[in-house]
C-alpha positions in Angstrom: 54.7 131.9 -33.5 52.6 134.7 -31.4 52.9 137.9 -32.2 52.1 141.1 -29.6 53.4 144.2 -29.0 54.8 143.8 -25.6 55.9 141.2 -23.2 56.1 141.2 -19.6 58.5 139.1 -17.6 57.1 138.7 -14.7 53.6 138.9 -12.6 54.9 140.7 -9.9 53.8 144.3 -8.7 56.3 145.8 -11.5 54.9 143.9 -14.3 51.2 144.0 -13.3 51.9 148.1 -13.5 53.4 147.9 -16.6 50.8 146.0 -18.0 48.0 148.2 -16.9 49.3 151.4 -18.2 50.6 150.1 -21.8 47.2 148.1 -22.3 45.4 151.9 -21.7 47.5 153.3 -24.3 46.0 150.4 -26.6 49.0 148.2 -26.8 48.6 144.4 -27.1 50.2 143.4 -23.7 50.9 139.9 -22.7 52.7 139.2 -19.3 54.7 135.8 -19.1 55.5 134.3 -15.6 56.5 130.7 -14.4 54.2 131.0 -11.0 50.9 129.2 -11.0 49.3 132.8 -9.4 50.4 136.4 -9.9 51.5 138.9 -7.8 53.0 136.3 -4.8 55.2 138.8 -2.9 52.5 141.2 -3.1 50.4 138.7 -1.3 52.7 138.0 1.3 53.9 141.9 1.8 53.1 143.6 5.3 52.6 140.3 6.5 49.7 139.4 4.9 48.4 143.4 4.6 50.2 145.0 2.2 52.6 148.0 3.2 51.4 149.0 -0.6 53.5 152.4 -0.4 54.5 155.4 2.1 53.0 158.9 2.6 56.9 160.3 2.6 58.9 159.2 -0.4 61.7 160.6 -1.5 65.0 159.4 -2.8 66.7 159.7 -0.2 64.5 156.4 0.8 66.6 154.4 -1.5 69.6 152.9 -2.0 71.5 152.2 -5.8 75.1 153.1 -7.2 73.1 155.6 -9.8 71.7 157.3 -6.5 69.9 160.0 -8.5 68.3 157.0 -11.3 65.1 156.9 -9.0 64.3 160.6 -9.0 62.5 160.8 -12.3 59.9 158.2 -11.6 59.3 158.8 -7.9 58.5 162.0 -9.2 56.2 160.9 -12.0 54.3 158.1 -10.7 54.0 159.1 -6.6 52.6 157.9 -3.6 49.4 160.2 -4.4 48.8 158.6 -7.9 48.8 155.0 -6.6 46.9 156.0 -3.3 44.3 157.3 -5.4 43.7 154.2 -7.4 43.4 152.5 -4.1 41.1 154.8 -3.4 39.0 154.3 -6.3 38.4 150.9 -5.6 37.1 151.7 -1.8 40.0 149.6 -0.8 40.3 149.9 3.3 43.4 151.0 4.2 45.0 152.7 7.5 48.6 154.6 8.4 51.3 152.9 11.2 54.8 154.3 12.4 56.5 156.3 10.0 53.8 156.8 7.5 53.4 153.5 6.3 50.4 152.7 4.9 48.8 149.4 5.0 45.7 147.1 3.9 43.1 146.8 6.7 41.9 143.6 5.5 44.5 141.8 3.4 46.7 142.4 0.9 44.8 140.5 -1.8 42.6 143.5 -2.0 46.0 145.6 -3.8 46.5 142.0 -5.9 42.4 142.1 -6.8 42.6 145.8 -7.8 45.6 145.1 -10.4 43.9 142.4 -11.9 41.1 144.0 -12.7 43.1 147.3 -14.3 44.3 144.5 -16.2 41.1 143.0 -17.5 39.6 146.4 -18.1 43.3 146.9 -20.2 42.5 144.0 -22.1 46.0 142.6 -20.7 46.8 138.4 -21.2 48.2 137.1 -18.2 49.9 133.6 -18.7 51.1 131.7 -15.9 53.0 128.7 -15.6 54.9 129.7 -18.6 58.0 129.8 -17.9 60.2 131.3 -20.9 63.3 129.6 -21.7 65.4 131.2 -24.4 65.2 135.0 -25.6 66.4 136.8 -29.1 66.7 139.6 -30.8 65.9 139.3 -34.7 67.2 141.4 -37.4 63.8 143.6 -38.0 64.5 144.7 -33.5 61.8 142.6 -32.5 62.4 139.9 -29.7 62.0 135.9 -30.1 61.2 134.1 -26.9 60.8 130.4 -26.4 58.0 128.9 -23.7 57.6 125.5 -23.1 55.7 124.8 -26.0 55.1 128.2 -27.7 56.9 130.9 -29.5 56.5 134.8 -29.0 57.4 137.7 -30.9 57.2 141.3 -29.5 58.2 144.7 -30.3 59.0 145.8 -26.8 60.0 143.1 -23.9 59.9 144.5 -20.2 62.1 142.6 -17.8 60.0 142.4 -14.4 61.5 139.6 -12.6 62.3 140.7 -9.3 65.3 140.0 -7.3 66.3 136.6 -5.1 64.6 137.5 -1.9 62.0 135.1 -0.8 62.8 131.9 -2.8 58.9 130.8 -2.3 57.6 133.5 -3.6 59.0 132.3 -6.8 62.3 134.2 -6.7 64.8 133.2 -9.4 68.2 135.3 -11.0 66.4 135.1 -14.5 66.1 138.9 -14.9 70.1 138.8 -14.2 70.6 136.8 -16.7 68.7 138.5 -19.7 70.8 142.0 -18.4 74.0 139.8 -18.8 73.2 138.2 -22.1 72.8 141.5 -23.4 76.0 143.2 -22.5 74.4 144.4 -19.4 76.5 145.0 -16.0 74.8 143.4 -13.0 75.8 144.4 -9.6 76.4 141.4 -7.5 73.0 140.7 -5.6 73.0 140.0 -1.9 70.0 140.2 0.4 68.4 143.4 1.8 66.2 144.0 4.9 67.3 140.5 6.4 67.8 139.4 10.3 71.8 139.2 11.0 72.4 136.2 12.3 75.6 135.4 15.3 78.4 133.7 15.9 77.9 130.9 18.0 79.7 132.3 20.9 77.6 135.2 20.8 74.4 133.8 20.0 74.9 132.0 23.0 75.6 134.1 25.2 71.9 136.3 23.9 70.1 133.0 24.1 68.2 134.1 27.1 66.8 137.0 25.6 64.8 135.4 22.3 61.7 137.4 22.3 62.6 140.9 23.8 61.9 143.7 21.6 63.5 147.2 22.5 62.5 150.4 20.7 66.8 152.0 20.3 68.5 153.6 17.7 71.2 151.6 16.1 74.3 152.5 13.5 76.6 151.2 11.3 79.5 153.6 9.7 77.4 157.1 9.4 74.0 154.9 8.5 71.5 155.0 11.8 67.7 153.7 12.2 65.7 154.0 15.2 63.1 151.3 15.7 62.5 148.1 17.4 65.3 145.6 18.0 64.0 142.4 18.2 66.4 139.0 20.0 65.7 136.2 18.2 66.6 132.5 18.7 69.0 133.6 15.7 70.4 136.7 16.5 69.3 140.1 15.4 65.7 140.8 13.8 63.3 143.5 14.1 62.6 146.9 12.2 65.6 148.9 13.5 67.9 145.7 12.5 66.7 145.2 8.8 67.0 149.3 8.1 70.6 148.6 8.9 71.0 145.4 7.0 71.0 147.3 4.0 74.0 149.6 4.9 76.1 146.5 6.4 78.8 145.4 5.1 80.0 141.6 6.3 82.9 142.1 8.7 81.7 145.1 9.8 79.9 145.6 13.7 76.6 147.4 14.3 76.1 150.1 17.4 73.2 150.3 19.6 72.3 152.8 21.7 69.7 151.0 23.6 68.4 154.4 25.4 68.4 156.6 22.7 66.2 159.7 24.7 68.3 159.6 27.9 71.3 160.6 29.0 72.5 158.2 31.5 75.1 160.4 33.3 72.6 162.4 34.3 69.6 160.5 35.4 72.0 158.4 37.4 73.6 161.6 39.4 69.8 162.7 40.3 69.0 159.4 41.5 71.7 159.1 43.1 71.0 161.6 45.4 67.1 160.6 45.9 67.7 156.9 46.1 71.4 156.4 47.1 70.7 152.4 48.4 69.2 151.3 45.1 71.4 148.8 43.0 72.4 150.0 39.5 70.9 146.7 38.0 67.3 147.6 39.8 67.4 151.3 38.7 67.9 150.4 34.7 65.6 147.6 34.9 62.7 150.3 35.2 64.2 151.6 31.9 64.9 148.3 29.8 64.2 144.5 30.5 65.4 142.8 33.3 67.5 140.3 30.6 68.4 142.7 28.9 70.0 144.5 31.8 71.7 141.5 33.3 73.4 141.0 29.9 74.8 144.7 29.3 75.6 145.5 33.0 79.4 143.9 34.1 78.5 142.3 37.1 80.5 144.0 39.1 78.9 147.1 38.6 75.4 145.6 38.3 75.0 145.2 42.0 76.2 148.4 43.0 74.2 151.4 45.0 73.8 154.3 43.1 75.8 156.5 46.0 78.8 154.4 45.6 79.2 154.8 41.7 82.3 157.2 41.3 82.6 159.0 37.5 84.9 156.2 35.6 81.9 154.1 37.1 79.0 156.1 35.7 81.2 156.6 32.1 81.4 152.8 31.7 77.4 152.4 32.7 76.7 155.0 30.2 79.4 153.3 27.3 77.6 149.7 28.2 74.4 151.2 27.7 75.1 153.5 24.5 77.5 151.8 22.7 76.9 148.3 22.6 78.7 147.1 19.7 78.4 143.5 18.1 80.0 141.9 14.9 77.1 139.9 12.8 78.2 136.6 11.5 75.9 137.0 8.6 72.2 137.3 7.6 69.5 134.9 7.5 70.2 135.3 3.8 67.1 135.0 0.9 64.9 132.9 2.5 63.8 136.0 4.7 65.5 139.1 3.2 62.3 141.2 2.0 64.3 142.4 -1.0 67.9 142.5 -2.7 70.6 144.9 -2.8 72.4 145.1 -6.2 71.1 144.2 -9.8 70.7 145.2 -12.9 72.9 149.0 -13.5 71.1 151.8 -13.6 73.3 153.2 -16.2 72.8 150.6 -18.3 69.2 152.3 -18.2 67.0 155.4 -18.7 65.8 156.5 -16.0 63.0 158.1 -17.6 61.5 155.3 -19.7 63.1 152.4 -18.7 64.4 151.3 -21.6 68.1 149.8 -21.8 70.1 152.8 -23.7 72.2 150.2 -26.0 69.3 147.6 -26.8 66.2 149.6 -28.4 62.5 147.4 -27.2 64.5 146.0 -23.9 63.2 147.5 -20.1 63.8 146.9 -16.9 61.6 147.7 -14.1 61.2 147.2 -10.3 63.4 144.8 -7.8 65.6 143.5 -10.5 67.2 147.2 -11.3 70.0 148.5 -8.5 67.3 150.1 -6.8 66.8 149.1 -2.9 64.1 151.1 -0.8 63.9 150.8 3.5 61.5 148.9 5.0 58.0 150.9 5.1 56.1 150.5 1.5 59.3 152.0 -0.3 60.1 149.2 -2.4 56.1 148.7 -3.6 55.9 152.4 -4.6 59.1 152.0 -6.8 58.1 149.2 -8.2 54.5 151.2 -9.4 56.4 153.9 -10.2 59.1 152.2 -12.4 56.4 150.4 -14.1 54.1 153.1 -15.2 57.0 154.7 -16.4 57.3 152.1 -18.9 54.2 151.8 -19.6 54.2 155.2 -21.4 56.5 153.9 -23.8 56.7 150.0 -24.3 
């Protein structure tokens, strides 16, 4: 039997956090993962750069059924703390749309800089090690069983992850643990995923795979404004995996594909300087040819401006900035960037981490009910939860 005084589930960005701070304070940390490298989805976040956190976070960035839970630890561990041990290592990094901030170089430069706070912290990383059966013994500690070796810990720190990206080394384990111990799990599903189409209407978008359109699109009181990106699929692109985390299957999505114009308008003043042009040929300076062919009817498509009459104009305008379509689904884990659901928050203190009815048990990073938006949200919560409980594994 090994003894420390804290386990880690887990080699992702979470864990590696965890494991840094609670091996400064001098604890014996030993992080436990069934990968054969650490930190995967950080390797493969930002496409290979590492959108490693945002220069506006708030909680209002998030998404949980505890909606305050993430307040204390945003607030604790913020943007600025982890930015300035990217810093510290000279690590290149720049700013894109909506204060994201990514890697200039690659995202093994965040993964290199966590590895060596661990070394320096004295932390044991053990991969493929996957653990197979967990206790609690009489004295509070924890039992766990690998294949072939036993641990025992004083404080175990559940940093799993969530379902999203299956080869990445995703896996429900953390749900499990929750569940073994009495702990509600909210039903997972995937987050910041492509919606995919019925087959009658992803044929009839076929011709537009590859168009991207910066519009603004809605579902229920929830709006993002972004790129929509056609895909051979359906739906993909910035705008349309903001979204994804507010839909609900069944319901449609809106888009307003010219979100700074008001169409009644420009067409009434072009109208009167170019009264021959067709509809379809004024629009198209405005959006994609395809793009126009598919939202225009055809019979007003082909129309001159002069001849459009106002039930005309109201029905360009409602094709243009209301286009509404009914997802059949998403493209599910495989490319969902995180998960919605998890491990309650209430089950959980939002200050230390530690589960409120099991003393030495924490949960940290994807595999709470905590779901950020698309932009480095979901990287600083999971350094924020982490440090958290490092303070107090």
């Amino acid at each position: 039997m090994n003894s420390t005084d804290v386990i880690i589930i887990g080699a992702g960005a979470a864990g590696l956090m965890c494991a840094i701070e609670a091996g400064k304070r001098g604890r014996k940390v030993v992080v436990l993962d069934h990968a054969r490298k650490p930190g995967n989805k950080i390797r493969l976040a930002g496409g290979g750069r590492c959108n490693f956190t945002n220069y506006d976070v708030t909680d209002e960035h998030y998404l949980s059924h505890n909606r305050h839970f993430v307040k204390s630890a945003l607030s604790r561990f913020t943007q600025w703390d982890f930015l300035a041990m990217v810093q510290r290592y000279l690590i290149p990094f720049h700013e894109r749309d909506h204060g994201q901030l990514f890697c200039d170089e690659s995202s093994k430069d965040i993964l290199d800089m966590l590895r060596a706070e661990c070394r320096d912290a004295g932390v044991d990383i053990r991969l493929n090690t996957p653990v197979n059966k967990i206790s609690k013994n009489p004295d509070g500690s924890f039992a766990l069983r690998c294949d072939g070796t036993s641990w025992q810990c004083e404080s175990l720190v559940v940093a799993t992850g969530g379902l999203s990206i299956p080869t990445a080394g995703a896996s429900p384990f953390g749900y499990q643990i929750a569940e073994q111990f009495g702990i509600k799990v909210w039903p997972p599903s995937a987050g910041l995923v492509p919606f995919t189409l019925s087959p009658e209407d992803k044929a009839y978008i076929a011709p537009l795979s590859g168009i991207a359109v910066d519009a603004s699109v809605s579902c229920e009181e929830h709006h993002f404004r972004e790129n929509i990106l056609f895909t051979h699929r359906g739906l993909s692109g910035p705008a349309i995996l903001q979204i994804s985390n507010y839909w609900q299957p069944g319901q449609s999505i809106h888009i307003d594909w010219l979100p700074d114009i008001n169409v009644i308008t420009e067409l009434t003043e072009a109208a009167q300087k170019h009264p021959k042009q067709q509809l379809k040929t004024f629009i198209g300076q405005m959006l994609p040819q395809r793009l126009v062919a598919l939202l225009l009817p055809q019979n007003l498509a082909t129309k001159s401006l002069l001849t459009l009459n106002d039930v005309e104009m109201k029905q360009t305008e409602a094709s243009l900035k209301t286009w509404s379509i009914k997802p059949a689904g998403t493209e599910g884990y495989r490319t969902a960037e995180v998960t919605r659901g998890g491990v309650d928050c209430d089950a959980v203190s939002s200050k230390t981490m530690e589960v409120s009815k099991v003393s030495g048990l924490f949960f940290i990073g994807e595999v709470l009910d905590v779901t950020g938006w698309l932009g480095g949200y979901n990287l600083q919560w999971a350094w924020s939860s982490g440090w958290c409980a490092g303070q107090y594994v």
